[in-house]
C-alpha positions, -999 to 999 in steps of 0.1 A, spaced: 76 -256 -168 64 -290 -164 44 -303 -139 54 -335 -118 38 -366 -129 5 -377 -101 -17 -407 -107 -50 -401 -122 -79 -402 -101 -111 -400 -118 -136 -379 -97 -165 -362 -111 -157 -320 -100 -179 -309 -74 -195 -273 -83 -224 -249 -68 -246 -250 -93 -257 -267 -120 -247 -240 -146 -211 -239 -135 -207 -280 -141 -204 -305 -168 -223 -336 -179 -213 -368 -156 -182 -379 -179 -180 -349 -204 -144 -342 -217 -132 -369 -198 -109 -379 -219 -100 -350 -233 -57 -346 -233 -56 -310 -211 -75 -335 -183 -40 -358 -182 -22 -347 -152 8 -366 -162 10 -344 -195 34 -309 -195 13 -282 -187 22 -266 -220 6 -292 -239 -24 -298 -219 -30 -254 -223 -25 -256 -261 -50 -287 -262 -75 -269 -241 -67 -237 -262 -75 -252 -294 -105 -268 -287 -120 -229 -272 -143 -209 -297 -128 -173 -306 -163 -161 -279 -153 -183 -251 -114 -173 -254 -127 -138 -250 -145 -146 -220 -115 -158 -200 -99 -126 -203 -128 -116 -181 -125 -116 -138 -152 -137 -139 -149 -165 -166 -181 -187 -168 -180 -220 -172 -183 -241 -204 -200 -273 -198 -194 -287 -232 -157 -291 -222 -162 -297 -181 -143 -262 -179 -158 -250 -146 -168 -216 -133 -136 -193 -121 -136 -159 -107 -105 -136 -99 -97 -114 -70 -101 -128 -35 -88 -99 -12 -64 -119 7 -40 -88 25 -42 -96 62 -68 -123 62 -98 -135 36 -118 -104 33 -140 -100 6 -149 -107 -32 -166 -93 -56 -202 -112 -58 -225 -119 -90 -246 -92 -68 -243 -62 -46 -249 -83 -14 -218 -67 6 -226 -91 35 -229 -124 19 -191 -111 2 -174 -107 34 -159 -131 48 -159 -144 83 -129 -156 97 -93 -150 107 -82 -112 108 -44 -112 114 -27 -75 118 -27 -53 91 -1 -54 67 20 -28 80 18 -49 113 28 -79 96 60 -65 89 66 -50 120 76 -82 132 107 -87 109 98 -120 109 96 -137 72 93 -174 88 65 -160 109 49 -148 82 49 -174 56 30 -195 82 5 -166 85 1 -165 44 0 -202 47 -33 -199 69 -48 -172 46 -37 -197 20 -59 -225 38 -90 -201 47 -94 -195 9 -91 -227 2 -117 -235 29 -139 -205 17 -135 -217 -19 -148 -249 -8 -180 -231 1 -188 -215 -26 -164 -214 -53 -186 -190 -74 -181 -163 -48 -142 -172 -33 -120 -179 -64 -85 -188 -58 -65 -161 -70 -62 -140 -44 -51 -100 -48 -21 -101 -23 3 -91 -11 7 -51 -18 44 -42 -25 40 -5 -28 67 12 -10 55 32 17 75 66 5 48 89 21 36 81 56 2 103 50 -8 76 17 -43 63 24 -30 32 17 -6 28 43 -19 3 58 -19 -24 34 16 -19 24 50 -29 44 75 -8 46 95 23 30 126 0 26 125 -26 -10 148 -49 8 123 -58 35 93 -53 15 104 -74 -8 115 -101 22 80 -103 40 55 -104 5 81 -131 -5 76 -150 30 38 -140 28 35 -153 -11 55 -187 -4 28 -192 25 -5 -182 -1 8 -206 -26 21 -236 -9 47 -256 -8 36 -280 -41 64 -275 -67 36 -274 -89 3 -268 -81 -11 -236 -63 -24 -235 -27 -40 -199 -41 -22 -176 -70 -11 -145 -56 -12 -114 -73 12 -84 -58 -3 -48 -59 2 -23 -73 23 -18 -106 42 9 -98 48 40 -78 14 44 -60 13 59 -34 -12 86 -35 -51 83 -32 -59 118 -46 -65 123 -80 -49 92 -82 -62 81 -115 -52 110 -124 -19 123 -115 14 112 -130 44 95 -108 76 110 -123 103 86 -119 137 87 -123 154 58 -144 178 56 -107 149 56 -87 126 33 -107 152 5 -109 163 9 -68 131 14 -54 103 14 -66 109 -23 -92 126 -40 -62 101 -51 -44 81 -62 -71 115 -80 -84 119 -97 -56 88 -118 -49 86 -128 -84 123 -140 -87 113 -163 -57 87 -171 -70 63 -158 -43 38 -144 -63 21 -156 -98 13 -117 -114 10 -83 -109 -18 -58 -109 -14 -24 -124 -21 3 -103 -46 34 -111 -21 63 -113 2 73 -143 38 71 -144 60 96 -164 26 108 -182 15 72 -192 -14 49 -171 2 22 -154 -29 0 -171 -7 4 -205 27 1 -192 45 -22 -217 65 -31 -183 39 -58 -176 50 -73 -208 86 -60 -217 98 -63 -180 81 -81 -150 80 -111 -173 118 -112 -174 122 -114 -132 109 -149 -133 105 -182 -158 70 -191 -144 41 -177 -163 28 -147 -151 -10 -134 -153 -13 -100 -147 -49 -85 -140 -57 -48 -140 -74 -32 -112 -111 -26 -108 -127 -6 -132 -87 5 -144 -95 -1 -185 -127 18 -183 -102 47 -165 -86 50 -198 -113 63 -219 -142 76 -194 -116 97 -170 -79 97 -184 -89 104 -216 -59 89 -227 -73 66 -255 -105 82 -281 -125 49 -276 -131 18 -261 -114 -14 -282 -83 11 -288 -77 13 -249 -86 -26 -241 -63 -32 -272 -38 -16 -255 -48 -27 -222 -38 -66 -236 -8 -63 -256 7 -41 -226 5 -73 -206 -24 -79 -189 -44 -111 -192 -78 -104 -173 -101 -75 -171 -113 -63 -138 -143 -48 -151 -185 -47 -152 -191 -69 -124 -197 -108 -136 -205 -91 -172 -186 -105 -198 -206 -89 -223 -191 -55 -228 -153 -65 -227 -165 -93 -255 -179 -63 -276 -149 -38 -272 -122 -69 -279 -144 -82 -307 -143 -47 -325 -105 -44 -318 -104 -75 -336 -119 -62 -367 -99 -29 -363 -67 -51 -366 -57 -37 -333 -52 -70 -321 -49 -103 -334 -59 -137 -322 -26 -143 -314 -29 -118 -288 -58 -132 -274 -45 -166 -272 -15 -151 -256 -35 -137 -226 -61 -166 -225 -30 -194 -222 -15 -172 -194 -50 -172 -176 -54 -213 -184 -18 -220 -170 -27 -209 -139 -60 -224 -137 -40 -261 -146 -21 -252 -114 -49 -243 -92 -62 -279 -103 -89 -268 -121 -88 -297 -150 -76 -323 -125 -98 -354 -120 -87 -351 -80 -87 -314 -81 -49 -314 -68 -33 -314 -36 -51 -284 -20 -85 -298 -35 -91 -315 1 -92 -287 24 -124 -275 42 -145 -247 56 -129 -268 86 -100 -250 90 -114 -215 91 -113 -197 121 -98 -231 137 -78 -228 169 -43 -234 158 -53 -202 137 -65 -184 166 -31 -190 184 -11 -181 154 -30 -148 154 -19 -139 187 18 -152 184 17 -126 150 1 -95 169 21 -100 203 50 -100 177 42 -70 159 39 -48 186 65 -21 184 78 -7 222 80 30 210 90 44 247 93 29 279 96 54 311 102 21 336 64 21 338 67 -16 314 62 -43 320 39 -44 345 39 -57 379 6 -70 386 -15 -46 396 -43 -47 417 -61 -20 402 -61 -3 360 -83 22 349 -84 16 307 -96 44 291 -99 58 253 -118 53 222 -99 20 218 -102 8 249 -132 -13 242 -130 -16 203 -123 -34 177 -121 -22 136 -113 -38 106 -102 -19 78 -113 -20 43 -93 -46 33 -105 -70 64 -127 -100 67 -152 -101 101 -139 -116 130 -162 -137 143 -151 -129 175 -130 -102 188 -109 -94 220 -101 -56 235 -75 -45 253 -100 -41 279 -113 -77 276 -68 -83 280 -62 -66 309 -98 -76 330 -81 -111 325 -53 -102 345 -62 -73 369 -91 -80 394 -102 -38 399 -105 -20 360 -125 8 351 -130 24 318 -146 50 297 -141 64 266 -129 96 274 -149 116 252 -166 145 254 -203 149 246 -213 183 235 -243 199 219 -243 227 192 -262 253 196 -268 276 164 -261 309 167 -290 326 148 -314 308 164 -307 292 193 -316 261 189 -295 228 188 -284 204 163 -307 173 171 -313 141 159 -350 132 147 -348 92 137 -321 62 125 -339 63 90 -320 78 58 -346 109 54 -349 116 90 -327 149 87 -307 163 115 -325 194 124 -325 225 148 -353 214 167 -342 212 207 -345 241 226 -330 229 257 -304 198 256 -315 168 255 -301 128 243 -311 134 212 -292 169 208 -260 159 223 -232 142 208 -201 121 216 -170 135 197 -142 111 184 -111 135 172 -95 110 152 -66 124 134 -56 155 121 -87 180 127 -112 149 120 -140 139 138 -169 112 144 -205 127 159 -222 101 177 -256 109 188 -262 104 225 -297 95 221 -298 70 193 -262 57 194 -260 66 159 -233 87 141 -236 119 121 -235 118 84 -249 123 50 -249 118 13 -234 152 3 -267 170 6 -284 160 39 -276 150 72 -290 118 92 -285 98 114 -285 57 106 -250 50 103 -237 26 134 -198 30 123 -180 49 95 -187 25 67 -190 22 30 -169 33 0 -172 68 4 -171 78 41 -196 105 51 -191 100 86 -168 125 90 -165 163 107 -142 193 116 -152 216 144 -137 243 131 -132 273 160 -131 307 148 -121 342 159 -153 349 185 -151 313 196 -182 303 179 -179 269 153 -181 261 116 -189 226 110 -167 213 77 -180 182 65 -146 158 58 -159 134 41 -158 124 3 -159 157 -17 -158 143 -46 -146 111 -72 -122 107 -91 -132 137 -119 -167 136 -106 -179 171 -96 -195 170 -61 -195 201 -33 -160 215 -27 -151 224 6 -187 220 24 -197 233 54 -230 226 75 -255 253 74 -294 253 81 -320 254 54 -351 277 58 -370 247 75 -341 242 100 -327 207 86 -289 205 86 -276 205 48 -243 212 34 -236 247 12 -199 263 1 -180 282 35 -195 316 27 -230 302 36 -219 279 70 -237 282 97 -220 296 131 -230 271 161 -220 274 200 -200 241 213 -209 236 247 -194 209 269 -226 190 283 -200 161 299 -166 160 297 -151 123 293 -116 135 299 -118 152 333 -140 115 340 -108 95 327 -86 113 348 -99 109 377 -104 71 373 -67 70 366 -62 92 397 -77 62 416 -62 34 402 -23 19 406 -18 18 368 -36 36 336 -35 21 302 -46 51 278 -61 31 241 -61 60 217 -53 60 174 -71 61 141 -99 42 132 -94 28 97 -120 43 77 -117 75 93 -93 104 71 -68 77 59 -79 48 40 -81 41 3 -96 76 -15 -81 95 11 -49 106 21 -40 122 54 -33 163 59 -10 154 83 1 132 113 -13 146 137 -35 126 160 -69 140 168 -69 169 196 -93 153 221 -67 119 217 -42 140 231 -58 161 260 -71 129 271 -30 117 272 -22 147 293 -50 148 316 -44 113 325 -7 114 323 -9 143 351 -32 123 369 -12 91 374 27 88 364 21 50 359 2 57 326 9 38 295 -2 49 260 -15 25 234 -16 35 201 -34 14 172 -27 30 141 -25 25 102 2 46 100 26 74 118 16 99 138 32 125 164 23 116 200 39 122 231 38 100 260 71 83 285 53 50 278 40 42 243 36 10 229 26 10 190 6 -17 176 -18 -16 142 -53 -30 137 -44 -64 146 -71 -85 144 -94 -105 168 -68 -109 194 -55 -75 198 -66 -70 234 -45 -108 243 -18 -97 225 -19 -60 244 -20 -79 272 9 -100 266 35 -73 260 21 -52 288 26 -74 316 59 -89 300 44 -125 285 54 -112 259 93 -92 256 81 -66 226 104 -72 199 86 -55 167 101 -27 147 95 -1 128 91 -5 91 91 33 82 101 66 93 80 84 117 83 123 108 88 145 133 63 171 124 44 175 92 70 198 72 70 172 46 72 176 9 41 172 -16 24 139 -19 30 141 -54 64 144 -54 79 106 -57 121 118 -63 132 107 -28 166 118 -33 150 158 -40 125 155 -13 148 132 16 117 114 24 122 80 39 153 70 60 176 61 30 181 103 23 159 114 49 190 138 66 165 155 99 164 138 130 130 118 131 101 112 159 111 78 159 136 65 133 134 36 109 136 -1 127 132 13 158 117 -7 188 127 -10 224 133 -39 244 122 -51 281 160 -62 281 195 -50 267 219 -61 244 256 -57 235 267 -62 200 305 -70 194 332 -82 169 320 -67 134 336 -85 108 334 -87 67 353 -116 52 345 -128 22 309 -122 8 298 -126 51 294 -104 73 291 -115 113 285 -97 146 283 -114 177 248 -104 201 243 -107 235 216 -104 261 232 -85 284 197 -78 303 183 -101 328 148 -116 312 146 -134 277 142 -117 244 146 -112 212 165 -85 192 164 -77 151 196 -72 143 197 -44 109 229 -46 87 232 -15 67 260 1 45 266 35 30 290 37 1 314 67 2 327 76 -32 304 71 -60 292 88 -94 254 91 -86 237 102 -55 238 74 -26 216 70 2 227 83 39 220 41 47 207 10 32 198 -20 51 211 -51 36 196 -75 57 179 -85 89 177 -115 118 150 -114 145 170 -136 170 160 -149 203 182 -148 232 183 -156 270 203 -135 297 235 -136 293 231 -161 256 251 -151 226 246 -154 188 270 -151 162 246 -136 137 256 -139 99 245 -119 69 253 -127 33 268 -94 15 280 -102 -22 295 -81 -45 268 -77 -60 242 -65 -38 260 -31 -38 255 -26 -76 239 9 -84 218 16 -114 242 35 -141 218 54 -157 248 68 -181 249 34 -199 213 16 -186 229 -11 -167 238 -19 -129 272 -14 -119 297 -23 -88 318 10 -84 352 7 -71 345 26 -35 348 21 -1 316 16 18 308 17 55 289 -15 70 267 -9 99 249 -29 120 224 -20 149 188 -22 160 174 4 140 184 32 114 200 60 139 210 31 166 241 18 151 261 -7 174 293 -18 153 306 -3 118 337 -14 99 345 -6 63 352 -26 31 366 -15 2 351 -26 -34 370 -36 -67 348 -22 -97 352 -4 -122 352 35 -126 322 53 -145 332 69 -172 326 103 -185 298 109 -206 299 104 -239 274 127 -255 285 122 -292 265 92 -291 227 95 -288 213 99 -253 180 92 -237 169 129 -222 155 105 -193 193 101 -186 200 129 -172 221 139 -141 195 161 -124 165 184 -131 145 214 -116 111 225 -137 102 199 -158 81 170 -155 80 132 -173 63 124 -202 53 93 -223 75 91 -258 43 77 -269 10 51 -262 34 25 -258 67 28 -246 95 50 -238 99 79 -213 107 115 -225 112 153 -205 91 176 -209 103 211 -204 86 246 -197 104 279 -199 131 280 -178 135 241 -165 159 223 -168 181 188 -173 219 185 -166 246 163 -178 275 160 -154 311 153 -163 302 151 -205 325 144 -237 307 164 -265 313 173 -302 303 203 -319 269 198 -338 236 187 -318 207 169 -328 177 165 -307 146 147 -313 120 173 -300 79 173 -300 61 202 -294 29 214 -302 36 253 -307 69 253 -308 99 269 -290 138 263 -281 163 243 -263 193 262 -255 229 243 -241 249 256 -214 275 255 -198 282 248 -158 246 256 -148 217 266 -164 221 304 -165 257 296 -171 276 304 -209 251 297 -240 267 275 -260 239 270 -282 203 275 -297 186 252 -318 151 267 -325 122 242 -318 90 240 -342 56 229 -338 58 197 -348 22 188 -350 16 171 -315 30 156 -285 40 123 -303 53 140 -336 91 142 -331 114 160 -355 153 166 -353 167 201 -350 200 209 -348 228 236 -341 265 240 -338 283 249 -309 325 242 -295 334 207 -289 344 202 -254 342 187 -217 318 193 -185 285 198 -173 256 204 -196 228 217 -191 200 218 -214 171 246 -205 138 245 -221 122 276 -235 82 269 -246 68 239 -240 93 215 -254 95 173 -253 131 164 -258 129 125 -262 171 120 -270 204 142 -279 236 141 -293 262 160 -298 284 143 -323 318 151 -335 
């Protein structure tokens, strides 16, 4: 790429400290400082002029500055998801690395709206606040920025929920393309901020997540889980990718050649990949994957990745391990120079070696925070809000009195992933500015535990870290009674009535200091567990353990000899009596009983069972959440549920309006949509399960498990795209001509708003398994009563090409497909059908060799890795299973086979316990990655295959020749 051509401007760079800058003139004249130069000459200037140490050093996150040359100070890894959050400081101070400013929704809000315009302007504002941040201190904020995650969101009980955007690649791929355009500006050259999308590939589970191993079908890979990532970086929305923690088909992601072999091809900018946080170490210290250090960062670097997210600000260590990889001849200097050009191109782009710092260069801490940002955060969150059910109740019509009630009601969180808002509004601060009579409460109950051996109750004895809970009160009093939170599934929060602090601990003890549920690992968090005589066991929920690291399993409070509270396995819990000293509910109730309306504020809080390093049991929403619904449904039929959530859960309620962790201005934004300022027109961006009958988290074949709505076949809580409307509209005239399709919308209703209109298709005859729907594309349009929009979507030929894993290419199938268009998954309003010109698949020719990854389908066998490079293999146990549907096959096979005691692969004929065609005996071939051919004869012929695995047997490729 070359840059376009900008007049010189000679300005000395202005740095932090003295150590980050170079002598008044230094390098000045140096070619790589020449802005009119090709950025491919000014990086192999700058290159060559780099000791062997100092190109080490820029693989590094943090890549200190080299004076001699004016190169400055740069640091990757701004967390950038919903807002400027945090970065990792050249110290532990957590508060000096959190930023203050503007907290939009979370990312799953975000794409609730169906709005990409909308949300390139909000990644243009993150874009700015970086800048301004960076302008700070540009030691501490760097300017590429870790955003946006692209993960689908396949399982709605994934920790990470949050920070993704939907369970659909088409519309993930649409908003962190509008969010990436905003981050990066609209300078055909030059970067506003380089974002990096998160995280490479199929993560979507928190436990063991270093740990366990995505298997991934070639089909599935190349659909679903590559699209999104595909997508941004074909638009060129994004300027890397950072590999995620987990495996895939038995290989880390952090030495997937895909970083190198294949995300490079789906753009023609240079890319610069990162790895996660601590993710080479992972290789060595807990995968165990690689015997020692300079193999795995070797590996780490020719896989693809061109910065280490290790050891702090320490460059030291990944110097070392490269420098002996070096001398190992596990990597040549040409592989460094590789990486270290990748990491300098887009450095030249950020401006760093500009005399005027580029384009971007002039904005301030100004714009943080500003109000045009302020505004723009409300427009987004108002926006996002998802109408789940409306019983008439909405919107309302000012009323003279509200009672707002819930744990919500009067707070605001920020998830892991946030910056501080610097100011923040309710939904009780929303609605006081509208209605003149409001009361609230939290609609808790406060309890105390009384132990059952001794009477005594669980009490608080100070706010300092060694001031353990204890049995001390004999009688309750503040200081023995406690405020429970029922978050979500059977988890809990324990604040103290007497010092306002919450219950917790550090895996042994229990204090009480902690204001909030905070910190990496979350210890604020219980399970009041009821048992047969009604009495209590108190599970401790929080972090059990890390990643590999032994800590307590399954802990339970119970009561040492001096009567502190510390935690032991279940057989030793202690047995406590809950008694209800006040109960917030009943309270609630009756203030809704007295008032005209009652908003109900009730959800998760975002470091509470359901965050990064934890994944949900469930989706349920905590039991004193819903009693509080009931009771003050029952009390007053004009009750509206608000639910802030990270994710799906089941709740029941005539009125419910859905909205995430949205920032500063969540309570204005509440506000808006409740009394009508707002027409809700935000959507649902994944399936909410009806119950919790869901497969394993583990398990990421979609097309087995259903999950999601494209082969999801049971009748969901609320179904993808879903969202109501305070008005109606018609839909008529569905036509396809061409590569178009068109549908004309009306607002058939009698107040303004807007409607998402979803285009999906299903194709009817095809040779591999199809999803019930697929959208195709989406308009979030805006209409006045009685207006009309012809709405059109583009539909080419191919955008309905289906991965062929028979021959490793896309293909258009000749077939007739049905094309759909509603407002969400199961509301379709028109369908019409068009019929495709392709081609026919052809039947399998097994006399040439095939990938074993090719099958047609599987049962009992898992994915492995062919070897520490490349290349995807089955592995089979006794009795599992791959089939080959609709074959050509000769007489003699040949396998390529690893195992390390031996075994056999048998054919067969029609299923796997059908006709044995053939044996070929397997034998231990010295490990894993040691393949040998066997072979055996058998009948030519036609049909299915199946191959069945006796032993544990790798088959990496067949053929059965003629």
């Amino acid at each position: 790429m070359r840059r376009r051509l900008r007049i010189p401007i000679l300005l000395a760079l202005t740095l932090v400290a003295a150590l980050l800058t170079a002598p008044a003139g230094a390098a000045a004249d140096f070619p790589f400082r020449d802005p009119s130069l090709p950025v491919e000459r000014r990086v192999a200037d700058l290159l060559g002029r780099l000791t062997l140490t100092e190109k080490l050093g820029l693989l590094h996150q943090s890549q200190a500055a080299i004076p001699r040359l004016g190169v400055p100070y740069h640091k990757n890894g701004t967390e950038a998801l919903h807002g400027v959050a945090w970065s990792n400081d050249l110290n532990d101070n957590w508060n000096q690395k959190l930023a203050s400013g503007t907290v939009f929704p979370q990312a799953v809000g975000l794409a609730s709206t169906w709005d990409p315009e909308l949300i390139k302007r909000v990644g243009s504002v993150v874009g700015d606040e970086v800048r301004g941040h960076n302008a700070i201190n540009p030691t501490l904020w760097g300017l590429q920025v870790w955003a946006p995650v692209v993960d689908p969101l396949r399982d709605p009980r994934a920790g990470r929920n949050e920070e993704g955007y939907s369970e659909d690649p088409l519309l993930t791929g649409a908003i962190a393309t509008a969010y990436g355009k905003g981050l990066r500006g609209d300078d055909p050259f030059h970067l506003k901020t380089a974002p990096v999308l998160k995280h490479y590939l199929a993560y979507n589970n928190e436990v063991n997540r270093s740990l366990t191993s995505s298997n991934l079908t070639p089909k599935l890979k190349h659909e679903y889980y590559q699209r999104p990532f595909r997508e941004a970086l074909s638009a060129k929305a994004a300027t890397g990718v950072m590999a995620s923690y987990n495996l895939v088909n038995g290989r880390p992601n952090h030495v997937n050649a895909d970083l190198q072999d294949v995300v490079r091809s789906w753009t023609d900018e240079t890319l610069y990949n990162v790895s996660d946080a601590w993710g080479p170490h992972a290789l060595t210290d807990l995968e165990r994957y690689f015997d020692d250090k300079p193999e795995a960062f070797a590996a780490v670097l020719k896989s693809g990745q061109d910065s280490f997210t290790i050891d702090g600000s320490d460059t030291g260590p990944l110097v070392t391990h490269l420098t002996a990889a070096l001398e190992r001849g596990l990597i040549t200097e040409a592989d460094v120079d590789r990486g270290v050009s990748r990491a300098l191109t887009i450095r030249f782009r950020l401006g760093h070696f500009d005399p005027d710092g580029g384009p971007y260069k002039g904005i301030g801490a100004d714009v943080i925070d500003s109000p045009a940002h302020r505004a723009l955060n409300r427009e987004t969150a108002g926006k996002a809000a998802v109408l789940l059910r409306n019983s008439g109740t909405l919107p309302f019509a000012a009323p003279k009195s509200a009672a707002v009630v819930g744990p919500l009601a009067d707070r605001l969180y920020s998830d892991w992933y946030a910056g501080r808002m610097p100011y923040q509004v309710t939904p009780l601060d929303g609605i006081k500015e509208r209605v003149a009579g409001v009361t609230t409460g939290e609609g808790l109950e406060r309890i105390a535990l009384r132990h059952v051996g001794s009477g005594k109750y669980v009490t608080a004895t100070g706010t300092g870290p060694d001031d353990n809970a204890a049995l001390t009160d004999t009688a309750p009093t503040p200081a023995s009674q406690w405020d429970v939170t029922d978050w979500v599934s059977d988890v809990s929060t324990l604040r103290n009535a007497g010092n306002g602090k919450l219950l917790g601990g550090d895996w042994r003890s229990l204090d009480t200091d902690d204001d909030d549920p905070h910190g990496w690992y979350v210890q604020q968090q219980f399970s009041l567990e009821k048992q047969g005589d009604g009495t209590y066991l108190i599970r401790y929920a929080g972090f059990e353990s890390v990643e590999g690291w032994y800590a307590l399993p399954d802990p339970y409070v119970t009561v040492t000899a001096d009567g502190a509270l510390a935690l032991a396995p279940k057989a030793q819990a202690a047995r406590f009596a809950k008694e209800v000293v006040s109960d917030g509910i009943a309270a609630a109730a009756e203030q809704a009983r007295a008032a005209e309306v009652a908003v109900v504020v009730v959800g998760s809080h975002p470091w509470v069972h359901g965050r990064e390093f934890h994944d949900r049991d469930d989706l349920r929403l905590g039991d004193g959440q819903r009693r509080l619904i009931e009771a003050v449904r029952q009390a007053n039929p004009k009750t509206v549920v608000v639910l802030e959530t990270s994710y799906p859960v089941v709740v029941d309620a005539p009125a419910l309006l859905w909205t995430t962790h949205a920032g500063a201005e969540t309570g204005h934004a509440v506000a808006d949509v409740l009394f009508g300022d707002v027409n809700p027109a935000g959507r649902l961006t994944q399936t909410w399960p009806a119950g919790d009958d869901l497969p394993s988290i583990l398990d990421y074949d979609l097309v087995k498990t259903g999950m999601t709505y494209l082969y999801d076949k049971d009748r969901p809580l609320f179904a993808f795209g879903h969202g109501l409307s305070y008005t109606t509209f018609g839909y008529q005239g569905l036509k396809v001509q061409g590569e178009q399709v068109s549908v004309k919308v009306t607002n058939t209703g009698r107040v303004a708003g807007e409607e998402v209109v979803q285009l999906y298709t299903h194709q009817r005859q095809s040779r591999f398994a199809q999803p019930v729907k697929q959208l195709r594309g989406f308009q979030r349009v805006a209409l006045a009563p009685g207006g009309s929009k012809t709405v059109t979507f583009p539909l080419k030929k191919a955008d309905l090409a289906v991965w062929d894993h028979t021959r490793d290419k896309e293909v258009v199938e000749t077939a007739t497909h049905d094309v759909l268009v509603g407002s969400a998954a199961d509301r379709i309003r028109q369908r019409t059908t068009l019929r495709v010109s392709g081609e026919k698949v052809p039947p399998r020719d097994l006399t040439r060799t095939t990938r074993a990854m090719n099958f047609d389908d599987y049962a009992g066998v898992t994915f492995a890795d062919e070897n520490k490079v490349r290349g995807d293999v089955v592995a089979g146990s006794d009795g599992g299973w791959i089939s080959f549907t609709d074959t050509v096959h000769g007489g003699r096979l040949s396998a390529g086979v690893a195992s390390v005691e031996g075994g056999s692969i048998e054919l067969r004929r029609g299923s796997p316990k059908g006709a044995l065609l053939a044996t070929a005996r397997v034998p231990a071939t010295g490990g894993v990655y040691a393949y040998e051919t066997v072979t055996a004869r058998l009948q030519p012929g036609s049909g299915d295959l199946y191959v069945v695995f006796r032993g544990d047997v790798r088959l990496r490729d067949l053929a059965l020749a003629r």
